[in-house]
N, C-alpha and C positions, 0 to 999 in steps of 0.2 A: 601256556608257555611250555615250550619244553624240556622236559630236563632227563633226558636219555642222552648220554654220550654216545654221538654217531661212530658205530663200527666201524666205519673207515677212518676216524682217525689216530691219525701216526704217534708213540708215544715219543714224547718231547726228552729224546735225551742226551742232547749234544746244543753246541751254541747255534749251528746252523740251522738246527731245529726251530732253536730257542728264538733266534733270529725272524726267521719264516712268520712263527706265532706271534711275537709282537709289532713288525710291521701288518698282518693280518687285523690284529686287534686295534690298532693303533687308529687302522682307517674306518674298522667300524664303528670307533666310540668317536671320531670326529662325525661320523654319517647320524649314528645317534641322539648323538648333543647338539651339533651344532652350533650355535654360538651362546649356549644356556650355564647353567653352572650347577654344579655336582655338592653334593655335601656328600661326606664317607668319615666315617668313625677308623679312625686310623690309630691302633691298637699299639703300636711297632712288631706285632708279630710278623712272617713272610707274609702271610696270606693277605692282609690290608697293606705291607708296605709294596708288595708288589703290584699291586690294584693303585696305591697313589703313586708311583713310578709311571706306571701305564696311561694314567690318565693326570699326569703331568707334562708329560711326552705328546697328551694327544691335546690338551687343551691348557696348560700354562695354569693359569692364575684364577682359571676359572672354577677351578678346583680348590673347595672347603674342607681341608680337613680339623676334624673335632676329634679331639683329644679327651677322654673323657678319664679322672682321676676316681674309679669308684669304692677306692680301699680293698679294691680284689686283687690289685694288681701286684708282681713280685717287687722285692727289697730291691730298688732304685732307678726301676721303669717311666713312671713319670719322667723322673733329670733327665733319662735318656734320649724318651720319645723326643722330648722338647731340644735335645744337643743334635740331635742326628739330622732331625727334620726341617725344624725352623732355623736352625744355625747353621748345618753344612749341606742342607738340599735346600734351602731357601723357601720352604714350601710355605704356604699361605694356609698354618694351622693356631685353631684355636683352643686352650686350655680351658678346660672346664673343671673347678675342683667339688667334686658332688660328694664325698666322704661320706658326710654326717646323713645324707639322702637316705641312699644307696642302705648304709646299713641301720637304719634307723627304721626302713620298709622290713627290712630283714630279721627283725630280731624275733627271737620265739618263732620260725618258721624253721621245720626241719625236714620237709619234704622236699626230694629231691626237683621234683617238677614243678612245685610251685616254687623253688628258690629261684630256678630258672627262669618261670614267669613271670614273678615278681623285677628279676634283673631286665630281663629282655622288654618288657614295658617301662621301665626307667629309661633306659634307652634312648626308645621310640620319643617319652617325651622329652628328655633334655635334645636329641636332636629336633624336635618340633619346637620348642624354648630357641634352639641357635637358628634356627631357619627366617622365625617368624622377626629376627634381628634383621635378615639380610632380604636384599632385592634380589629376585632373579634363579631362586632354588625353586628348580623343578623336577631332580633328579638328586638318588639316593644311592651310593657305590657302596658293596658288600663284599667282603672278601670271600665269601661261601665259594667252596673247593667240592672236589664230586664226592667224597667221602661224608660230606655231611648232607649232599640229598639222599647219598647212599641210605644213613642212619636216622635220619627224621622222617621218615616215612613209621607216624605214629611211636617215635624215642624219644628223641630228642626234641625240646624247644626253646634253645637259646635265640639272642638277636640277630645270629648269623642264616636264621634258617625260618622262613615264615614269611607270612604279607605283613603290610604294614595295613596299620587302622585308615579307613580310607578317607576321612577329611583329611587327613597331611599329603593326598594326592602327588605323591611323587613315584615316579619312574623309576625299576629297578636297576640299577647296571652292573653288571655281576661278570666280569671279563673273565675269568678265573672259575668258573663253575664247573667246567668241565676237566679242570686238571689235579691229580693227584699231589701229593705232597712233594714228592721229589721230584717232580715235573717243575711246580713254580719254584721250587730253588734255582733250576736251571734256568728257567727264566728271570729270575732276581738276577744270579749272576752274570747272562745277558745284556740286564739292565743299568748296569753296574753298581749298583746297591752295596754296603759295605758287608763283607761276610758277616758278621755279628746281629745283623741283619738277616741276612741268605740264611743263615744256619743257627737263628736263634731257634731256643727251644718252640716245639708247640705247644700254644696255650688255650685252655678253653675260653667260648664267649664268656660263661661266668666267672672266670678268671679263679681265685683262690674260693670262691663262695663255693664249689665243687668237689675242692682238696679242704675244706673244714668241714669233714663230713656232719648233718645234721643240725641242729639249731648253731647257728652263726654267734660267737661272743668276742667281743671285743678282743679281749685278752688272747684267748685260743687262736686270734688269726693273727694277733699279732708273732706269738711263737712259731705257727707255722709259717708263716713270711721269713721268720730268723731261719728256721729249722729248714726251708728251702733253699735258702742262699748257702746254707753250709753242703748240704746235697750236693749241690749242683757246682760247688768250688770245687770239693772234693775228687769229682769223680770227672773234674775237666781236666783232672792232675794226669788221668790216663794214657797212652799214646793211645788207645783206638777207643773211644767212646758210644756208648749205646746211641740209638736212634732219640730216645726221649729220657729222661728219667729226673724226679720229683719227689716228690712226697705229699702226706696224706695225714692228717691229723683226725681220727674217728672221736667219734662222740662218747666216750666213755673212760672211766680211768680205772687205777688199778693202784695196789701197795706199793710204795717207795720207802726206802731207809736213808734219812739225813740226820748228820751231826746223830746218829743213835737214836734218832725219834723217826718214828712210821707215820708216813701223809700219801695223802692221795695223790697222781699224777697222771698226766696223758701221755699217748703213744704216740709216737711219729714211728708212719709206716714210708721206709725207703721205697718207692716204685722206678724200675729202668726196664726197658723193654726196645724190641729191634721189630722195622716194619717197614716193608717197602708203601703199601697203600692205604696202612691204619686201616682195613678190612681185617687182618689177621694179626697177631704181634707172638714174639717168641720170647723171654727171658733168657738174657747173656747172663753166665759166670761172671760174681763180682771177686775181685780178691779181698780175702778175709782183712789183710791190712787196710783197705779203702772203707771196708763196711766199718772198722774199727773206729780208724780216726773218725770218721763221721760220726756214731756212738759218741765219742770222747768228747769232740766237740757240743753236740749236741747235749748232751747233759750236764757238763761244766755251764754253759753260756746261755742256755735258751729257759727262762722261766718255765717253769710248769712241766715239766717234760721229767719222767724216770725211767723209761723207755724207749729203743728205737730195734721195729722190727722191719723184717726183708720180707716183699711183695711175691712172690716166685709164680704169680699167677699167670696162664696165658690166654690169646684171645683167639675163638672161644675158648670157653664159658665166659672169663670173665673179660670185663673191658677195660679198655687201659684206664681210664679214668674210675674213682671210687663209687661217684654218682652220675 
């Protein structure tokens, strides 16, 4: 297969564009499927919700999407996926709640690549578990964008980027593989997809298993799931907002002072960063009053937490994600 984005094509950045590329697509995932059915793991990030957009346009109801709950996900994504998609796109998705799986495979494992492998083969089976339910799945939709063939050439290996195990003998469909990130917003927004959607954050395939840097624990992902939601309130308070930004909970703690007694605690590291292709990233100036109230929040509200520190790293060297 190939996966070199052809030099001649045009970057997608207008609706006429946008247009062009999805009636283009449209007709080749009817040529492809034909009258077959699709399963896709439909995240609500852009990148799967615009793949179930496109191949709801091309094929109706023939299209499965799985929902998969793995406890990586941010503070109230589930509710969401399930309001957005099944209630006001009407789409034909199933909820899977794997929690106790997912991080029970996880525990005591703090290598970045086997956390990955570990998730991305959970994955593979719970969609092999919703397949072997239904008649008629011959085909596997992936929201992989070209940034991440760019980066798995020997980095990366979450579920968004690899073969599958070949007795589930399904067929790739990857409509989106060759476009950047601010390519498929334009296309969401084509699609008409609701902005909160278009321009939700990006999120990795192993979701928060990536931002709890190192052995996974219960407790720690739950802070950093609090300690993300306050991030990301905070600094949507802005008028001009950074391209991404998050937080990172590392595996280690340090002195805190409560009520006049000394205890150990963890750090929440603030990450925001600006990127046209996620190939390069730059760090925007935050204002000291946003880093603050974040700080405040965060240490008033969030268990375990006596620290919150500011990421100022760019890419390269370093990558926008921790792991």
């Amino acid at each position: 297969m190939n996966d070199v984005r052809p030099e001649t094509m045009e970057r997608i950045t207008n609706k006429k564009l946008a247009k062009a590329f999805i009636d283009e697509q449209v007709a080749a995932l009817r040529a492809q499927i034909g009258d077959g059915k699709v399963l896709l793991a439909l995240s609500g990030g852009v990148d799967s919700s615009v793949v179930a957009a496109l191949l709801i346009k091309a094929i109706g109801k023939n299209l499965v999407c799985v929902h998969v709950n793995h406890g990586l996900l941010r503070k109230g994504e589930p509710e969401q996926v399930i309001r957005v998609f099944r209630e006001e796109m009407d789409a034909n998705l199933i909820y899977v709640d794997a929690v106790d799986r997912f991080l029970d495979k996880l525990a005591g494992v703090s290598d970045p690549e086997a956390k990955r492998k570990i998730i991305g083969k959970e994955f593979i089976d719970v969609f092999a578990e919703e397949a072997a339910k239904l008649d008629g799945i011959r085909f596997l939709g992936q929201g992989t964008i070209y940034p991440d063939i760019l980066e798995s050439k020997g980095v990366k290996a979450h579920h968004n980027v690899g073969g599958l195990p070949p007795e589930l003998n399904f067929e790739l469909v990857e409509p989106v593989k060759f476009l950047y990130k601010d390519e498929v917003r334009v296309v969401g927004k084509a699609l008409g997809l609701p902005d909160n959607m278009v321009y939700r954050q990006p999120f990795p395939g192993p979701g928060l298993g990536v931002r709890c840097v190192g052995a996974i624990t219960r407790d720690r992902l739950e802070s950093l799931r609090e300690a993300d939601a306050i991030v990301r309130e905070e600094i949507e308070k802005l008028p001009a907002r950074p391209w991404q930004y998050f937080c990172a909970i590392p595996d280690f703690q340090s002195t805190g002072i409560k009520d006049g007694k000394r205890y150990m605690g963890w750090a929440v590291v603030i990450r925001a960063v600006n990127t046209v292709d996620a190939v390069t990233a730059t760090v925007p100036e935050l204002p000291f009053a946003t880093l603050a109230a974040i700080r405040d929040r965060i240490i008033a509200t969030v268990p375990g937490v006596n620290r919150v520190l500011w990421d100022i790293s760019e890419k390269p060297v370093s990558t926008i994600e921790w792991e």
